[in-house]
C-alpha positions in Angstrom: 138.6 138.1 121.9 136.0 135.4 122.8 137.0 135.5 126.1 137.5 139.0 126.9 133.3 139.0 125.6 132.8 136.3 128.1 134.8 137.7 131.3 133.0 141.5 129.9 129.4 139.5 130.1 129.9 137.4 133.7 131.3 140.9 134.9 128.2 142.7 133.9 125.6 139.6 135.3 127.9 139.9 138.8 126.8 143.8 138.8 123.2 143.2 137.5 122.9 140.9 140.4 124.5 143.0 142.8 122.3 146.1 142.3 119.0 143.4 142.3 119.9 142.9 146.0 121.9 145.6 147.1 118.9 148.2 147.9 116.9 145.4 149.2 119.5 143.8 151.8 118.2 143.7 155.1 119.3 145.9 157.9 120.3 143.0 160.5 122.5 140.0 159.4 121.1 137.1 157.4 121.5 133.6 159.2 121.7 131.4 156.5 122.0 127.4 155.8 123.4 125.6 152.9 122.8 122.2 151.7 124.8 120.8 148.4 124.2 117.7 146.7 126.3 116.2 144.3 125.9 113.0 141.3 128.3 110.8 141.2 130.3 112.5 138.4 131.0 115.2 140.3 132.5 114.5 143.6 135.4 116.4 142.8 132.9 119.2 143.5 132.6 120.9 147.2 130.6 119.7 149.7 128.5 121.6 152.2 131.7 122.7 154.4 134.1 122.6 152.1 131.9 125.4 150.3 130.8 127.2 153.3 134.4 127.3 153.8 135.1 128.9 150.3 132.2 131.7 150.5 133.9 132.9 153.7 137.2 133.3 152.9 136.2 135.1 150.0 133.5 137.6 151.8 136.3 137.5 154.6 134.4 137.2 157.0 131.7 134.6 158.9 129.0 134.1 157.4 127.0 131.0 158.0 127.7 130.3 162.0 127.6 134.2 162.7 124.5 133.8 164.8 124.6 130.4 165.9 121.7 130.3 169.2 119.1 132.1 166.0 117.3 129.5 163.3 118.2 130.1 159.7 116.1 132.6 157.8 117.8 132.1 154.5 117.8 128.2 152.9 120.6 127.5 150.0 120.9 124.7 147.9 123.4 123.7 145.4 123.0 121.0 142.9 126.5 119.9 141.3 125.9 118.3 138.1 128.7 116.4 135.7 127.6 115.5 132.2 129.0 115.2 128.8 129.0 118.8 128.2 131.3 119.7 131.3 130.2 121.0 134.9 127.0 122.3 136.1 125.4 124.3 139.5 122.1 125.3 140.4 122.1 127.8 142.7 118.4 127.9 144.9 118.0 130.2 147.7 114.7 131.0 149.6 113.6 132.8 152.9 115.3 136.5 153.2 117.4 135.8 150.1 115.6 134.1 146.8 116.7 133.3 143.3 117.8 130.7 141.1 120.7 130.9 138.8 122.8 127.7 136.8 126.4 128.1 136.2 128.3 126.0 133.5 132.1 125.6 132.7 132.7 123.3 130.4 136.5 123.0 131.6 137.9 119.3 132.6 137.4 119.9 136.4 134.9 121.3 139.0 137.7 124.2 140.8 136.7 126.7 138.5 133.2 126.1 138.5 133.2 125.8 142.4 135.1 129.2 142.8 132.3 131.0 140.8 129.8 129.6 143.3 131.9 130.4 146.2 131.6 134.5 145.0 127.6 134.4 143.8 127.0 132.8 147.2 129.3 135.8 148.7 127.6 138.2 146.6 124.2 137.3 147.3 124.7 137.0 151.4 126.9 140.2 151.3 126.1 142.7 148.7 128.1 145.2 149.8 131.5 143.2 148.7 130.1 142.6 144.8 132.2 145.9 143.7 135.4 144.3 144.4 134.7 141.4 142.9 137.2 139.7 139.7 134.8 137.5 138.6 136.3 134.0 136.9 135.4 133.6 133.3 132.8 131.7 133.4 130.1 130.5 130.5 127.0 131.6 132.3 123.4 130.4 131.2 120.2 130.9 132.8 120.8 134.1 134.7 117.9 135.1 136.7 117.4 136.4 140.6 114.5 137.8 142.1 114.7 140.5 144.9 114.8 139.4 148.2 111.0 140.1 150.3 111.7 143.1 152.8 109.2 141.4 155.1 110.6 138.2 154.8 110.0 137.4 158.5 112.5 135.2 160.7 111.3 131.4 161.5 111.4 128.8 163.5 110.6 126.3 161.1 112.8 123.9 159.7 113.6 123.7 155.7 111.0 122.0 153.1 111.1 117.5 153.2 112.8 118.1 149.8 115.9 119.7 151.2 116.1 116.4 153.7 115.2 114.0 151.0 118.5 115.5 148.7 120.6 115.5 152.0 119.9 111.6 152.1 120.4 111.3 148.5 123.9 112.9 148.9 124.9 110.3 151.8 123.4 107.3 149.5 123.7 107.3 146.0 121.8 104.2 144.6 121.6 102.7 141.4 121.2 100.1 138.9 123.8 98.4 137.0 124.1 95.4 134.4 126.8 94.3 132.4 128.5 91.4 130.2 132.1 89.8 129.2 133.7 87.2 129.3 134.5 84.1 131.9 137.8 82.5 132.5 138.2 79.2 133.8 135.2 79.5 136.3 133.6 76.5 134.8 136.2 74.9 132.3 138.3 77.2 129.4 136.6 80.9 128.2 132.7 81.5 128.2 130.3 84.5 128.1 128.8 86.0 131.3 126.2 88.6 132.0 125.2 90.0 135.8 122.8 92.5 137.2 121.9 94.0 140.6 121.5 97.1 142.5 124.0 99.1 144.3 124.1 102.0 147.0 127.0 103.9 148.2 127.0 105.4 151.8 129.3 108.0 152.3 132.1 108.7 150.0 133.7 105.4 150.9 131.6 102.4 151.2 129.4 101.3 148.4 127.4 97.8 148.7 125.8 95.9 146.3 124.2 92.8 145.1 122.7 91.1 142.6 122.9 87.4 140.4 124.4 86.5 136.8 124.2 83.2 134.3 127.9 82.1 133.2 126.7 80.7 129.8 127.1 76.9 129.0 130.3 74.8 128.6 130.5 71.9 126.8 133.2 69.6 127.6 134.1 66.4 125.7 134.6 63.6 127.6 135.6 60.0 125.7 132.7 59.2 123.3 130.4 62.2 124.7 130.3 65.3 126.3 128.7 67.4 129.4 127.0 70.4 129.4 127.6 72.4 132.3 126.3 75.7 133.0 126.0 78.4 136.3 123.2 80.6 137.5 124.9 82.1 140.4 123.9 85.2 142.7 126.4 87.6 144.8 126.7 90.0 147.7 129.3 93.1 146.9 130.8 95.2 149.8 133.2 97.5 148.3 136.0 101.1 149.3 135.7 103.6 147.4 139.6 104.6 146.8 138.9 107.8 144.8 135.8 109.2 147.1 135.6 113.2 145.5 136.8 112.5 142.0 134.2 111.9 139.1 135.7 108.5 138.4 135.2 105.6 140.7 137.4 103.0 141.2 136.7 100.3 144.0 138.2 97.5 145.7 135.2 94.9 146.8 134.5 91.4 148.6 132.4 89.5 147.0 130.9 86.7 148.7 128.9 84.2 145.6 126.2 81.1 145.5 125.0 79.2 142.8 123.8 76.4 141.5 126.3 74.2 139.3 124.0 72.2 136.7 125.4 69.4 134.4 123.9 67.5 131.8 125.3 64.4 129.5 125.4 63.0 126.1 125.8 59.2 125.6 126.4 58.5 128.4 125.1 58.5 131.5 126.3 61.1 135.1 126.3 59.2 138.7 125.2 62.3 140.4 121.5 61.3 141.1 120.3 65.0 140.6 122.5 66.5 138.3 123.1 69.7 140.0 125.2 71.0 142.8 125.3 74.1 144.8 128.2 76.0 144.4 129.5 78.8 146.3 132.7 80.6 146.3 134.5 84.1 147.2 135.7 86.5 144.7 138.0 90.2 144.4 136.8 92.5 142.6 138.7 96.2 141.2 135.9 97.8 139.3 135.9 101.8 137.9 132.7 104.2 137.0 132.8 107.0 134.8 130.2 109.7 134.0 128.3 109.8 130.3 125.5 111.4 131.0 123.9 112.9 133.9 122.5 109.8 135.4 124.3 107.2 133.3 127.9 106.2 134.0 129.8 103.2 132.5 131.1 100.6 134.5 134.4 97.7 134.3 134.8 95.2 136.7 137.4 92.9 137.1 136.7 89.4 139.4 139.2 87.0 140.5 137.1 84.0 142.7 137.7 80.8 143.7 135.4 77.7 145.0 135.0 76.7 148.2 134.5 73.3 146.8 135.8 71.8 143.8 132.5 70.1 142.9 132.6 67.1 140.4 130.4 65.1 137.7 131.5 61.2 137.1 130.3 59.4 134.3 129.9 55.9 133.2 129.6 54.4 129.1 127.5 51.9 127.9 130.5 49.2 129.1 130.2 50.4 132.4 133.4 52.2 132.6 133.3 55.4 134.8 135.3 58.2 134.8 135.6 61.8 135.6 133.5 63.9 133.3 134.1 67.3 135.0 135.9 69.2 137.7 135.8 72.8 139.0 139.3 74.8 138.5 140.5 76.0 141.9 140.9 79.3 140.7 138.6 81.6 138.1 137.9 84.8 136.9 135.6 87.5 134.8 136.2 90.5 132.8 132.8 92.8 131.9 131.8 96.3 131.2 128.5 97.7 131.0 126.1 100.7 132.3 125.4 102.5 135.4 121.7 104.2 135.9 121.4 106.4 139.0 118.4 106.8 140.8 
């Protein structure tokens, strides 16, 4: 029953709007351009062509390259949201068409949701096909759409610096991420680690990033005392985005690292005149990103690295006897999760 209610009020908003801009459509054809932008949880979602693509072969016919040698007179924008709720679209248009409406489905993917973009764009560049229309049940909220100006005159003029700026945005998603776990044998057995940095996709595929971390101190006992070593280390990230349109993330990176390997002893005395060495090494990383919120998406990461030099501290007792007090492994590795903020 809930259902039927909703298809009965979506089918009564498609007519509402229909009969907003059906006595007002203009007499030639519209010439119209449409920009989408997308967050990072919903890259299932269409993009610009792929939706152009769906709007035509549901008016059946060509609609956006119609009148290709004649500058756009209509400007739409789509904003594809993912947040915990479900799916959500903002539908803009302005010039010889303009209105705003937000569509939200709260199913598990963005088809649906894209589909009941696909026939308001239809509707609202062709009027005439809005009585044949089956629209999808679809939770609608925020319905409104004012009637297109008759005198809306043709331009010349290119659309506002906003529509630019959210073009760039959908090519280069940046953000900020920080996160913590745990260390394996990167200095010597299992210690705590925690990282930051910024990161910026470009395209669907390649994301890069950098940033620096602190693996926490390691003490390690050595005859009648011990050594305290710890790593404050910074990194460069190039990663592939394997999953490119889906609203998780997962990547495969290189990740090239320097640092600076300090040691300190306790009764007794290191050889190493300053005490500190710099380190570098190269690491692989698998890491995954999921939505929460709108802007906010949690993160894992998995690193496997290894040294390029297997640095060393020696030591010498009271008695003059030296010996090894600590070694790099040849092979390390990190585990940490933490939180995404998109800007």
């Amino acid at each position: 029953m809930a259902t039927h209610a909703r298809s009965e009020l979506v089918a009564a908003l498609f007519a509402a709007l229909a009969s907003t801009i059906a006595g007002a459509a203009l007499a030639d054809s519209l010439h119209p351009s449409l920009t989408v932008t997308r967050d990072d949880g919903s890259r299932e979602c269409p993009d610009s062509s792929s939706l152009e693509e769906r709007v035509e072969a549901m008016a059946g016919k060509n609609l956006f390259n119609a009148l290709e040698n004649e500058p756009p007179d209509t400007w739409l924008q789509v904003e594809f949201v993912r947040s915990i709720e479900g799916y959500q679209a903002v539908i803009s248009a302005r010039g010889a068409r303009q209105g705003k409406r937000t569509l939200d489905d709260v199913g598990p993917g963005c088809a649906s949701l894209a589909d009941a973009v696909a026939i308001t764009l239809a509707i609202l560049l062709d009027p005439a096909m809005a009585a044949s229309v089956d629209p999808p049940p679809l939770a609608v909220a925020n319905f409104s759409l004012t009637p297109p100006r008759r005198d809306a005159p043709r331009t010349d003029t290119t659309p506002p610096r906003l529509t630019e700026h959210e073009e760039k945005l959908e090519r280069r998603a940046f953000g900020l991420e920080a996160s913590a776990g745990a260390s394996f044998d990167v200095l010597q057995g299992v210690v705590p680690v925690v990282e930051a940095g910024l990161r910026g996709g470009f395209g669907d595929v390649l994301v890069l990033g950098a940033g620096g971390g602190f693996f926490f101190p390691e003490r390690v006992e050595v005859s009648n005392g011990s050594v305290d070593v710890q790593l404050p280390f910074g990194y460069f990230r190039g990663c592939a985005n394997l999953l490119p349109r889906q609203s998780i993330a997962f990547q495969l990176c290189l990740e090239p690292m320097l640092g600076l390997l300090q040691a300190s002893g306790k009764n007794f005395n290191l050889t190493n005149s300053d005490r500190s060495v710099l380190w570098s090494a190269v690491a692989g990383v698998a890491q995954a990103y999921g939505p929460i919120v709108k802007s906010l998406s949690w993160s894992v990461r998995a690193r496997v690295l290894m040294p390029l030099a297997r640095h060393e501290f020696t030591a010498f007792d009271e008695q003059g006897r030296y010996e090894q007090a600590f070694r790099l492994p040849a092979v390390g590795g990190s585990l940490t999760a933490g939180l995404d903020l998109g800007l």
